[in-house]
C-alpha positions as CSV (number, residue, x, y, z in Angstrom):
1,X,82.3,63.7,-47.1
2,X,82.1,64.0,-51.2
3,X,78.5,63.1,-52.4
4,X,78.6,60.2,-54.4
5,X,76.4,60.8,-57.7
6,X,73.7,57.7,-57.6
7,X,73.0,56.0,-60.5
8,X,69.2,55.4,-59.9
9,X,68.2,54.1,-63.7
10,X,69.3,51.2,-66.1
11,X,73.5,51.2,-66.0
12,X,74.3,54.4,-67.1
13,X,78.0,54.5,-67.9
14,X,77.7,58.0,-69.2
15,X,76.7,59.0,-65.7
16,X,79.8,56.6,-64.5
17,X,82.4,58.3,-66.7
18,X,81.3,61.9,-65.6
19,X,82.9,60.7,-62.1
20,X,85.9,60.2,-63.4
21,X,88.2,63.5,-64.2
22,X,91.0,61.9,-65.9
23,X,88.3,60.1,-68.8
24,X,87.9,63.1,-69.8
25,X,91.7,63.7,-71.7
26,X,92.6,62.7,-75.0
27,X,95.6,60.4,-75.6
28,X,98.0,61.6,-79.0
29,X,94.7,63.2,-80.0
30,X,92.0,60.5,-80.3
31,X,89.7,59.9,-77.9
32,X,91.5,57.7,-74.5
33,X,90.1,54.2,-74.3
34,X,91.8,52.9,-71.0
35,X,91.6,49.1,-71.1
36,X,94.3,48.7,-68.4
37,X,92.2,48.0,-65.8
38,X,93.3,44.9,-64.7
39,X,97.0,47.2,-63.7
40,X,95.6,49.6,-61.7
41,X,92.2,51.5,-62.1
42,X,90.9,55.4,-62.4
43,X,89.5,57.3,-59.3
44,X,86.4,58.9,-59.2
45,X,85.6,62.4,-58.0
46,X,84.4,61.0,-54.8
47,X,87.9,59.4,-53.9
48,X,89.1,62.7,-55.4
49,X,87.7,64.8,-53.1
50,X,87.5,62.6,-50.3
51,X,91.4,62.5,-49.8
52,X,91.7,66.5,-50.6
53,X,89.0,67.2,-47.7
54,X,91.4,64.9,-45.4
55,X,94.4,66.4,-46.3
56,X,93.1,70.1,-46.3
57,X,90.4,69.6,-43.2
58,X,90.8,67.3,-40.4
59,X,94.5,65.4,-41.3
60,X,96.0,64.8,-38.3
61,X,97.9,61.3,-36.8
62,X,95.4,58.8,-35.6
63,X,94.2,57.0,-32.7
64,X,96.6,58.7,-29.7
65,X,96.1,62.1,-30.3
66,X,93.0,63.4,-28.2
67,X,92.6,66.9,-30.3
68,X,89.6,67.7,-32.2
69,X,92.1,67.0,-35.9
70,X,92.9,63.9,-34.3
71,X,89.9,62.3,-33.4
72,X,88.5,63.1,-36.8
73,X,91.4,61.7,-38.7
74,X,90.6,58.6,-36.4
75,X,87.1,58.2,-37.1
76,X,87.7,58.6,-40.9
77,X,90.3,56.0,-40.9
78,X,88.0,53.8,-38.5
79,X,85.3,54.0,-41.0
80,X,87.4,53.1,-43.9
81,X,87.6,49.6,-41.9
82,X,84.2,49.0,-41.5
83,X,83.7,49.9,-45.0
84,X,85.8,47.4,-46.0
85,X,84.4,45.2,-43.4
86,X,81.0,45.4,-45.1
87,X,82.3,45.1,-48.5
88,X,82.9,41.7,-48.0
89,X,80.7,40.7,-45.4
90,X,83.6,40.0,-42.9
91,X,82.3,39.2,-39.3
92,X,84.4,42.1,-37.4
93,X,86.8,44.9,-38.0
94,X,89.1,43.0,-36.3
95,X,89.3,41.1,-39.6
96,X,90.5,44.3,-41.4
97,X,94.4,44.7,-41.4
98,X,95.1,47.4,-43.6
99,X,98.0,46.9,-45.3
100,X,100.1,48.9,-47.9
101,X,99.1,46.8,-50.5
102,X,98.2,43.3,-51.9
103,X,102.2,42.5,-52.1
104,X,102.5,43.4,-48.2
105,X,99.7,41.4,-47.2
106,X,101.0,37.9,-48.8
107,X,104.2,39.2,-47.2
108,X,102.8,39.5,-44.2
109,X,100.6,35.9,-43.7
110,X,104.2,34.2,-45.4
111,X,106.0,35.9,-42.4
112,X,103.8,35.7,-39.5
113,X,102.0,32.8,-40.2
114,X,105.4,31.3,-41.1
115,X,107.0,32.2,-37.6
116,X,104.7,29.7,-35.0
117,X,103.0,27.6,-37.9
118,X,105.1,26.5,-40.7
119,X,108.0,24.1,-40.0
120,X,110.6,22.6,-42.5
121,X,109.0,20.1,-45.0
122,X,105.5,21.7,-44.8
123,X,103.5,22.1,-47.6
124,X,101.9,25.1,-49.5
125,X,100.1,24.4,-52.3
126,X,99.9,27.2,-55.1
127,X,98.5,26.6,-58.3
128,X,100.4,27.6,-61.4
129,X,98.3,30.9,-62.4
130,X,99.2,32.7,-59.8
131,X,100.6,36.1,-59.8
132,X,103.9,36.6,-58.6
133,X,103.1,39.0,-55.5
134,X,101.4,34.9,-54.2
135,X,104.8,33.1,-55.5
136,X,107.9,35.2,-54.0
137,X,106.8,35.2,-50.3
138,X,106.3,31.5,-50.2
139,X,109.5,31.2,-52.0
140,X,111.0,33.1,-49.4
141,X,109.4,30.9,-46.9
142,X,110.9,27.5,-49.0
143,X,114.6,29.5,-49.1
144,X,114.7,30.5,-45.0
145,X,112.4,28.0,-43.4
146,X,112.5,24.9,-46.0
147,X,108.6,24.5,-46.9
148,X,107.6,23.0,-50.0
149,X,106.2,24.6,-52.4
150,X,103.7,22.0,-54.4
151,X,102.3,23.1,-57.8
152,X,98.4,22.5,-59.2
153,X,98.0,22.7,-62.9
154,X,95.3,24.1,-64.8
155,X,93.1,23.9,-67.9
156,X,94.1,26.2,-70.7
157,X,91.2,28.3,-69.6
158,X,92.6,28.3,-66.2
159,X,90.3,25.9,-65.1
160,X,90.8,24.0,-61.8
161,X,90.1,20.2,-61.8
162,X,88.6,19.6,-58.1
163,X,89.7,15.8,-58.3
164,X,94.0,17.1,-59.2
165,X,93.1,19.7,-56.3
166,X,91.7,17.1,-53.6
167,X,95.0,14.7,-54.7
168,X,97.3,17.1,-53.8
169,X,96.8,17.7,-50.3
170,X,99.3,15.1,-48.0
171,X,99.4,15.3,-44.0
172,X,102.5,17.9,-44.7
173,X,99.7,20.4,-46.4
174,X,99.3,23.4,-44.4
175,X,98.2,26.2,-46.3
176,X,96.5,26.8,-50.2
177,X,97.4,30.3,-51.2
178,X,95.6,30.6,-54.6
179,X,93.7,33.3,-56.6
180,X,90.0,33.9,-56.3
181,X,89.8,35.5,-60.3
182,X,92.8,34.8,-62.9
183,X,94.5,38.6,-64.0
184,X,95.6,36.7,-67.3
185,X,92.9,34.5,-68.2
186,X,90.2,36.1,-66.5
187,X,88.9,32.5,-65.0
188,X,87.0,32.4,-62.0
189,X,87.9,29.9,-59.2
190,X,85.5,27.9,-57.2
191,X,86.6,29.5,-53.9
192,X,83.5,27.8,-51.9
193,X,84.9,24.2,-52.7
194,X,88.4,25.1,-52.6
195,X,88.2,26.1,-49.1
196,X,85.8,22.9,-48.1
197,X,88.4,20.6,-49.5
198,X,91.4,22.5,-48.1
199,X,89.5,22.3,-44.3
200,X,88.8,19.0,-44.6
201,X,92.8,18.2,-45.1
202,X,93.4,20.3,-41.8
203,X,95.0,23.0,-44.3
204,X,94.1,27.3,-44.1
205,X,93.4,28.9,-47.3
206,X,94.3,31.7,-49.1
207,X,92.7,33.8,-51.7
208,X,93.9,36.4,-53.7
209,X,91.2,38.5,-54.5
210,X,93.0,41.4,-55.8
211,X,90.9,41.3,-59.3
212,X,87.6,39.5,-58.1
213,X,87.0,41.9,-55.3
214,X,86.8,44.4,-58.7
215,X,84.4,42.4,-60.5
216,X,81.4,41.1,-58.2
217,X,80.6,41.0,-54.9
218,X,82.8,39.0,-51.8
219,X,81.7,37.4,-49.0
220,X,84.3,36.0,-47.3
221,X,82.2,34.1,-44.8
222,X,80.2,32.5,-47.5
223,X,83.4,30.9,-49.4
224,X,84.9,30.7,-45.6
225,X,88.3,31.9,-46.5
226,X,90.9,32.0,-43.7
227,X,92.5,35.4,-45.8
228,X,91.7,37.0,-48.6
229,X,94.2,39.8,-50.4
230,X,92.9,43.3,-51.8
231,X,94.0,46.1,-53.2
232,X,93.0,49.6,-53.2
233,X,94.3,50.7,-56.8
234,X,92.3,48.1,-58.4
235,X,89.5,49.1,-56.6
236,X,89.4,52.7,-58.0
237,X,91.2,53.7,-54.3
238,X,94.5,55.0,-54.3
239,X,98.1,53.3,-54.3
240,X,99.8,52.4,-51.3
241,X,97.1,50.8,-49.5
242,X,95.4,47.2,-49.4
243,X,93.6,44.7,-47.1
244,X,94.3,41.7,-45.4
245,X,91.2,39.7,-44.3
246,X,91.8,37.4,-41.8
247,X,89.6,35.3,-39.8
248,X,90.0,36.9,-36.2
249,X,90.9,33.2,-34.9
250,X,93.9,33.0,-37.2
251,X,94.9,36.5,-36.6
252,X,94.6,36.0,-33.1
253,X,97.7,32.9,-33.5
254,X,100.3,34.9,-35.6
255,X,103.3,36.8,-34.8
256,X,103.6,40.4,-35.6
257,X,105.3,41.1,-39.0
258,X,106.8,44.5,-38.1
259,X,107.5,46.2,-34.9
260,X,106.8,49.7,-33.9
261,X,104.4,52.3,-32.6
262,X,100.4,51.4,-32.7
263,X,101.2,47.2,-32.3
264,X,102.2,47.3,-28.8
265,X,100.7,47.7,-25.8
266,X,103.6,47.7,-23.1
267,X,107.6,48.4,-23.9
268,X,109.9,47.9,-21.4
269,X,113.3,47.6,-21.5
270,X,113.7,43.9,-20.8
271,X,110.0,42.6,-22.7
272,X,107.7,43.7,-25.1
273,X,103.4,42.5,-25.1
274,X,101.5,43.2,-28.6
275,X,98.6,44.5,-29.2
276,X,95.8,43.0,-30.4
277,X,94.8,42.0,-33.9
278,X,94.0,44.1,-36.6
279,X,96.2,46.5,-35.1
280,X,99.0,44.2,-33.9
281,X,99.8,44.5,-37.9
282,X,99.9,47.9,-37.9
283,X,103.1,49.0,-37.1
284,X,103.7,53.1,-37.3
285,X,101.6,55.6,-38.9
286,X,99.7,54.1,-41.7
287,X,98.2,55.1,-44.7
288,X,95.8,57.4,-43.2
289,X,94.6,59.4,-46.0
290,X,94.9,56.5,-48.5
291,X,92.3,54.1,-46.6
292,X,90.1,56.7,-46.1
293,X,90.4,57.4,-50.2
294,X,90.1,53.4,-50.1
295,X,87.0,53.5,-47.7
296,X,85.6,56.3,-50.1
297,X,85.9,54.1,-53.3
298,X,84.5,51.1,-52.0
299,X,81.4,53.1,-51.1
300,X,81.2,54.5,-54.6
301,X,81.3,50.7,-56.0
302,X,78.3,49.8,-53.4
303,X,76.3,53.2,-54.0
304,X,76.9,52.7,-57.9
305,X,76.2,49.0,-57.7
306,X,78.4,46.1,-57.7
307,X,76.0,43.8,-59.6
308,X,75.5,46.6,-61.9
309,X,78.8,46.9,-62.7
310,X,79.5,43.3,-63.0
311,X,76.7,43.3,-65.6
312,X,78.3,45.9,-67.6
313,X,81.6,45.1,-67.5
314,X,80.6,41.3,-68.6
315,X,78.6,42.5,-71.6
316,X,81.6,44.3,-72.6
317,X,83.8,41.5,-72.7
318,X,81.2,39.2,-74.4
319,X,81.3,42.0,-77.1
320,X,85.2,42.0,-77.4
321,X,85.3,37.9,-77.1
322,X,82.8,38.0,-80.2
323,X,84.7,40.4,-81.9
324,X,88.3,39.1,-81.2
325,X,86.9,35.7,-82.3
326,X,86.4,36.9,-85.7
327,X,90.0,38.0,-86.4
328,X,91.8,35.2,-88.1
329,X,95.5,36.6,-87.1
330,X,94.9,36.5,-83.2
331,X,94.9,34.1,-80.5
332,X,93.2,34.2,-77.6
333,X,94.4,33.1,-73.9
334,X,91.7,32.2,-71.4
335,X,87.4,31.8,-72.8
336,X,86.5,29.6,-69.4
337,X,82.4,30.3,-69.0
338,X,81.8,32.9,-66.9
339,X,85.2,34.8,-67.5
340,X,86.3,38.1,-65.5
341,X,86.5,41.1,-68.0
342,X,90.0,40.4,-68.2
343,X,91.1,39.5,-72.1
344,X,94.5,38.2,-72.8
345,X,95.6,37.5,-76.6
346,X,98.5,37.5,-78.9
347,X,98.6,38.5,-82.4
348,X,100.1,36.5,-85.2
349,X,103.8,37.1,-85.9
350,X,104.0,40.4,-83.9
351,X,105.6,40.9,-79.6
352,X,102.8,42.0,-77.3
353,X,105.1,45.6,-76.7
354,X,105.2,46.4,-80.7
355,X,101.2,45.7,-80.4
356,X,100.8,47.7,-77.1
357,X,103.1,50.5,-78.9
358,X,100.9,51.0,-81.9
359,X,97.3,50.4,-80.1
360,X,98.9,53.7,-77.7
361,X,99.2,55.4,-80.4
362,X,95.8,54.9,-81.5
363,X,94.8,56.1,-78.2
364,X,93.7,52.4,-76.9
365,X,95.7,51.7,-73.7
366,X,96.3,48.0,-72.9
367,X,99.0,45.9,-71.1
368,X,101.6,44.0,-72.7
369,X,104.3,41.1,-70.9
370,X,104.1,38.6,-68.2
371,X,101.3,40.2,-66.4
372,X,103.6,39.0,-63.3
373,X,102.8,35.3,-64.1
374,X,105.9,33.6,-65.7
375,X,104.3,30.3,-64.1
376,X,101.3,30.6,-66.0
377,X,103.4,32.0,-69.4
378,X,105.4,28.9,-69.1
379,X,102.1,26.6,-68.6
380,X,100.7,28.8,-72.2
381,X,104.0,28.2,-74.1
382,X,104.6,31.9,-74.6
383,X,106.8,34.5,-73.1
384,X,104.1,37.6,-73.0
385,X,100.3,38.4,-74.5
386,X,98.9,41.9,-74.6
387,X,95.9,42.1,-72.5
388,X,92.5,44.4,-72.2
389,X,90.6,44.4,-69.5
390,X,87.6,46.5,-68.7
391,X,85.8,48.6,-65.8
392,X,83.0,50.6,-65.0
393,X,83.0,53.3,-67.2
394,X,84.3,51.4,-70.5
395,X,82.1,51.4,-73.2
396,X,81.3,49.3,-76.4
397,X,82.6,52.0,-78.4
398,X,86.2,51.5,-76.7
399,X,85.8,48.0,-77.7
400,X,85.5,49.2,-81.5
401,X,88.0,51.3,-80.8
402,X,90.2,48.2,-79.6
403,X,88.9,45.9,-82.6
404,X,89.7,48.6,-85.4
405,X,93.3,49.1,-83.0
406,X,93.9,45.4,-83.7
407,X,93.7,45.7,-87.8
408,X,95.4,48.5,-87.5
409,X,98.0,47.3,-86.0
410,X,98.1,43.7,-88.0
411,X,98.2,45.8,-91.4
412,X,101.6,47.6,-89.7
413,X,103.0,44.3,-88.5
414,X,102.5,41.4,-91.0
């Protein structure tokens, strides 16, 4: 396994960027500032080398083969799920469905759960920042089965009021799919509350946690989540592979999603018995080397420091809130306290792609669009924002960087 370089002083993010290869390219010449964070993270070395070592050492299918490749691909792949068991504090590995990505694993509580649990005129209730990957599954749910889909507002700042919450839940009210951190306005949600309210109304809960499991540490038996949603390319892992946390009760009551090799246990030609959970929901070969790469980056967040990184990454966005305050010609989307380092703006008279266009060009990479929330766009009364969001090896230079990008790009525009 790759050595993961510790960093044993005062946040070092010099130390943190020498991890990462691809920081180390320019972008049209200037210097790369990657603020796009919030889309999909860079890999360190240690995931690097991690999924080269598999690929060129000990890859081989897991779990029935019983050669030495094998059983070493197996063990790997087995240690990725307690990894990811310990990085959020669930109570088994039996909890850890890996899945092929935070899309697949809201597919896959809409489908199974859906089968046994959900019946026509039941209630989910979603609240209107939510990104689309938690919206089209239950939609597919309210097209084939006839659930309802019932809609919580929020604050401009993406703000939950617990009283609207509390009001919304009826005897139909079977399940709260919501997210744990805002990817537009950064907002935190009270996850601990959310899930006592949603108990007491006989309702399971949801949490996406695809960007808070970035930003600070999870416990999912603290906020008592029924599931909570990752993914491994926000997590500085590789694409293609995410989590599904589930509580092994619940698991332990739903249908399989897909059917094929690994999620059985007898096939005969007139019946079929399933295995059980997490591997019920595992059907065929998986991602093998991708949860081990994902294993492998969720140790580097724990050997680097999750608190540490949290720490950095919010003094960077107090530094870009301050700055982006000043500028009369833009807006800002999102300033609830304690904010994610996720910044979402607009600026006067110009479209979020012209902005994102011309900040690329001064080597600054942000996102510009939806950010796969039309809800939430239509709840802002705009159709896009371009947004910055930071990680572990930004610095307060590439907030500059961003600021002078932005007056830049004003001067072009106005």
């Amino acid at each position: 396994m790759s050595a993961v370089a510790p960093i044993t002083r005062s946040y070092d993010v010099e130390a943190v960027r020498a991890q990462f290869p691809i920081l180390g390219r320019d972008a049209y010449g200037k210097p790369l500032a990657y603020l796009d964070n919030a889309a999909s993270a860079q890999k360190p070395r240690a995931v690097i080398d991690r999924m080269t070592e598999v690929m060129t050492h000990s890859y081989a299918n897991v779990h029935r083969g019983l050669h030495l490749l094998s059983n070493e691909a197996t063990a790997a792949f087995e240690q990725a799920r307690k990894t990811t068991a310990q990085f959020i504090n669930a109570a088994s590995t039996d909890e850890i469905v890996f899945t092929s990505g935070g899309t697949d694993a809201f597919n896959l509580v809409s489908y199974s759960l859906g089968v046994n649990a959900l019946e026509e005129g039941d209630e989910i209730l979603l609240s209107v920042m939510e990104h689309h990957s938690n919206i089209v599954p239950w939609h597919l749910l309210r097209e084939r089965k006839g659930v309802v889909l019932k809609w919580l507002d929020i604050s401009d700042d993406g703000e939950i009021d617990l009283g609207a919450y509390e009001a919304a839940f009826s005897a139909r009210t079977k399940l709260v799919a919501i997210s744990h951190m805002s990817n537009v306005l950064g907002a935190l949600t009270p996850a601990k509350e959310l899930s006592r309210i949603a108990h007491e109304h006989g309702a399971r809960i949801l949490f996406d946690g695809c960007q808070a499991s970035v930003h600070g540490t999870i416990d999912v038996q603290e906020i008592d989540a029924d599931f909570y949603v990752m993914t491994g390319h926000k997590l500085y892992g590789p694409s293609g592979i995410g989590v599904l946390y589930g509580k092994k009760s619940v698991l332990d009551t739903m249908a399989p999603y897909r059917g094929g090799g690994e999620m059985i246990e007898i096939v005969e030609q007139d019946h079929v018995t399933y295995n059980d959970p997490p591997h019920r929901f595992e059907a065929g070969t998986p991602a093998i080397i991708e949860a081990i790469g994902l294993g492998a980056a969720l140790e580097w967040m724990m050997a680097t420091g999750i608190d540490a990184i949290a720490e950095h990454e919010t003094a960077l966005a107090r530094h870009a809130m301050e700055e982006l305050r000043k500028l009369n010609f833009i807006t800002l989307y999102g300033q609830a306290p304690g904010k994610a380092p996720i910044i979402c703006f607009g600026v006067d008279g110009a479209h979020p792609h012209d902005v994102s266009a011309i900040l690329d060009r001064s080597g600054v990479a942000v996102r510009a669009g939806h950010h796969c929330a039309q809800p939430l766009m239509k709840r802002l009364g705009v159709s896009a924002t371009s947004r910055a969001s930071f990680a572990a090896y930004n610095t307060h230079a590439e907030v500059e960087a961003l600021i002078a990008g932005l007056h830049k790009t004003y001067e072009m525009l106005k």
